[in-house]
N, C-alpha and C positions, 0 to 999 in steps of 0.2 A: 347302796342307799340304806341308810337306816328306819328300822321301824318304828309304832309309837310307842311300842313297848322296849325297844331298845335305849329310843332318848330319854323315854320315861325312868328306865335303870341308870343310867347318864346323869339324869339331873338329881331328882327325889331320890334320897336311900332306899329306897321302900323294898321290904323282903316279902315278898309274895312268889306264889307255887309259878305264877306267869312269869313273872321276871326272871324267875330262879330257871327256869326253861331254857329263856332268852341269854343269861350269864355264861348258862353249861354250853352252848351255841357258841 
């Protein structure tokens, strides 16, 4: 199951320290 930070990387390109977390994951 994915997270909201995971879909949220998914959908919005958005480069944030949380997403960037989420990617290295």
């Amino acid at each position: 199951m994915l997270s909201k930070q995971q879909v949220a990387s998914y959908g919005p390109p958005r480069r944030t320290a949380r997403e960037r977390h989420t990617v290295s994951i």
